[in-house]
C-alpha positions in Angstrom: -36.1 62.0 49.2 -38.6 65.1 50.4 -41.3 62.6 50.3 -39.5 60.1 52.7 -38.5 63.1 55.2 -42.3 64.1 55.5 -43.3 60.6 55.4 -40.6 59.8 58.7 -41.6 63.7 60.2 -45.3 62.5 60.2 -44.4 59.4 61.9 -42.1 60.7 64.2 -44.8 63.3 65.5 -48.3 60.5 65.6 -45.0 58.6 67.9 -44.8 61.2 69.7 -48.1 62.3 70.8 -49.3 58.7 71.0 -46.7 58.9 74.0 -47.9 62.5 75.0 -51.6 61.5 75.6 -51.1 58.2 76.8 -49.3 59.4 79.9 -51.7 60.8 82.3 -49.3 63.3 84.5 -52.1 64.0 87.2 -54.3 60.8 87.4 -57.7 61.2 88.8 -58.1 60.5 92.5 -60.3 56.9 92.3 -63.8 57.5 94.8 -67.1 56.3 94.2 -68.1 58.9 91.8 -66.3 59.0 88.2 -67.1 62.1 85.5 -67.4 61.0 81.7 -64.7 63.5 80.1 -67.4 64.2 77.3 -70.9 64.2 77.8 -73.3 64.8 81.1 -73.7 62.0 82.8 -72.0 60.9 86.1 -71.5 57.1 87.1 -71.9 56.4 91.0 -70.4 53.2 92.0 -70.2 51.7 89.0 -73.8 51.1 88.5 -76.1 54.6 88.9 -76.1 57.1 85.9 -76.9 60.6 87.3 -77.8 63.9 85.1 -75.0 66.7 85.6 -75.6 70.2 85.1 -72.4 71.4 84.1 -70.0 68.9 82.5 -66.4 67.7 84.8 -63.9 70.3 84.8 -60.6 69.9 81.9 -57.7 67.6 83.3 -54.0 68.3 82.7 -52.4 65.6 80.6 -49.1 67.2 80.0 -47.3 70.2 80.6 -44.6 71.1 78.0 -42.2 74.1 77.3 -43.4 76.1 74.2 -42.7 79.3 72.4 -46.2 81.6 71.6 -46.0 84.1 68.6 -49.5 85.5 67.5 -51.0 85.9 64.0 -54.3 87.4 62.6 -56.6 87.7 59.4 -54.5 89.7 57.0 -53.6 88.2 54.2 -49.8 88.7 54.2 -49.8 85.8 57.6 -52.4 83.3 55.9 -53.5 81.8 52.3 -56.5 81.7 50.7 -59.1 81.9 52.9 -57.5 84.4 55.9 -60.5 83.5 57.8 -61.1 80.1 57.7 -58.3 77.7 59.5 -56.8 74.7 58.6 -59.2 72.4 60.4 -62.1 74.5 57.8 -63.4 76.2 61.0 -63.9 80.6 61.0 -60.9 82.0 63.4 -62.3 83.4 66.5 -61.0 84.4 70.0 -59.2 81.1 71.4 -57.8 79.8 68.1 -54.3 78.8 67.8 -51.9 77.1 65.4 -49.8 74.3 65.9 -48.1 71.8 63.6 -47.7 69.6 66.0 -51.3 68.3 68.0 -54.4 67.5 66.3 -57.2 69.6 65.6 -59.4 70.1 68.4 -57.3 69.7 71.1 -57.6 71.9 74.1 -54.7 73.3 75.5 -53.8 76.4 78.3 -51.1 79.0 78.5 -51.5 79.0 82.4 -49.0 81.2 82.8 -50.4 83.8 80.5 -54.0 83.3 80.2 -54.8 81.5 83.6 -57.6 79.0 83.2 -58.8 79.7 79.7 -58.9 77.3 77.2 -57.6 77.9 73.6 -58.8 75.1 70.8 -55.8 73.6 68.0 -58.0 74.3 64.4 -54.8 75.7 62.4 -51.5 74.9 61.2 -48.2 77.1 60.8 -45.4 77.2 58.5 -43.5 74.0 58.9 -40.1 75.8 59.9 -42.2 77.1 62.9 -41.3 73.1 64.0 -43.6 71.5 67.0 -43.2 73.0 69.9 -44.1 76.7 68.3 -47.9 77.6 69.4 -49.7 81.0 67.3 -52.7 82.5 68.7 -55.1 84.0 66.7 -55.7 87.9 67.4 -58.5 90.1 65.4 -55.8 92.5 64.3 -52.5 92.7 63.1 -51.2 95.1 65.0 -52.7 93.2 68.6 -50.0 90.3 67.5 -47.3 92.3 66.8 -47.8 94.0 70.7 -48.2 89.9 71.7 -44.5 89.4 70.3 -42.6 86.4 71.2 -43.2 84.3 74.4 -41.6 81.6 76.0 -43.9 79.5 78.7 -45.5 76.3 79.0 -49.1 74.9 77.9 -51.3 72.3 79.6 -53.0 69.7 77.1 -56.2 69.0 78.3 -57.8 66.0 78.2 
């Protein structure tokens, strides 16, 4: 019976952010010039490939109500390994957890942190649900100021 639950919850949530990332909330404008999201090169006109110096700016692909905690190192708020995350990488300034996106995905707290981007490499408690976001802070008693937050993050593309 457990096995079934986590076998539906893990279905429900690839569903469900199949549908989040396939819906594009502020589609690009369409022009003669188009930005590869991932590497330096520009396309003009469907046929030129020109170098680029700095790589296109992040697009918005959703915007969703969230609640923030925070978390650090110590041992008593992670397992094993306090400093390595869930995704294997070392916790640094703009790690957060989340049960719900896959690693690596970029996301903003707009609202709180303006126009930096924060990088999903670790996973919470499974209570904490989907829609619960922790970011990583270099001491304890920095996340306990942080306390809880209700706001909104912007998944990047």
């Amino acid at each position: 019976m457990k096995n079934q639950n986590k076998i539906k919850n893990v279905v429900f949530a690839a569903l469900f952010l199949a549908g989040f990332l396939a819906f594009d909330a502020n589609p690009a404008p369409s022009s003669a010039l188009e930005a590869p999201e991932e590497n330096s090169l520009l396309i003009a006109q469907n046929n030129s490939i020109l170098p680029v110096s700095n790589p296109p700016l992040a697009r918005v692909v959703k915007r969703v109500p969230v609640v923030i905690t925070a978390y650090s190192s110590s041992p008593m708020e992670t397992d094993e390994d306090p400093f390595t995350t869930a995704a294997g990488t070392r916790v640094r300034d703009g790690v957060v957890a989340n049960n719900l996106l896959y690693f690596g995905t970029r996301i903003r707290f707009p609202e709180l942190y303006g126009d930096k981007i924060f990088v999903v490499e670790d996973r919470m408690a499974s209570y904490k649900g989907y829609y619960h976001f922790d970011i990583w802070f270099e001491n304890r008693q920095e996340a306990l100021n942080f306390g809880t937050k209700n706001t909104y993050i912007e998944i990047l593309n």
